[in-house]
C-alpha positions, 0 to 999 in steps of 0.5 A: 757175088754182091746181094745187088747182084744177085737180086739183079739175077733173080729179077732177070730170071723171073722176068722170063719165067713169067714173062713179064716185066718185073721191077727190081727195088730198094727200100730200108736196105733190102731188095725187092722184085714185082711185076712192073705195072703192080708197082707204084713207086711209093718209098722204093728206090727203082734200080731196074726194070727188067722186061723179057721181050728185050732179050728175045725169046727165052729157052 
């Protein structure tokens, strides 16, 4: 499994622990997650936003 794709899981799996929408990020070759409406964009290059209400309930 890639480092993108695992940060893509753990974005996703936070997004419903929490319940919130979470944005998964690149800055200087690293990945980061936040919860969406904390982020402003600055120098991060948004890849996804990941919003638990999409998907349904969770478990």
């Amino acid at each position: 499994m890639s480092d993108l794709a695992t940060a893509q899981n753990h974005a996703f799996q936070l997004s419903r622990t929490l319940m919130v929408p979470v944005t998964l990020f690149e800055v200087d070759g690293q990945y980061g997650v936040m919860v969406s409406h904390e982020l402003d964009g600055g120098e991060v290059a948004i890849i996804h936003e990941f919003d638990p209400h999409e998907y349904g309930p969770a478990h």
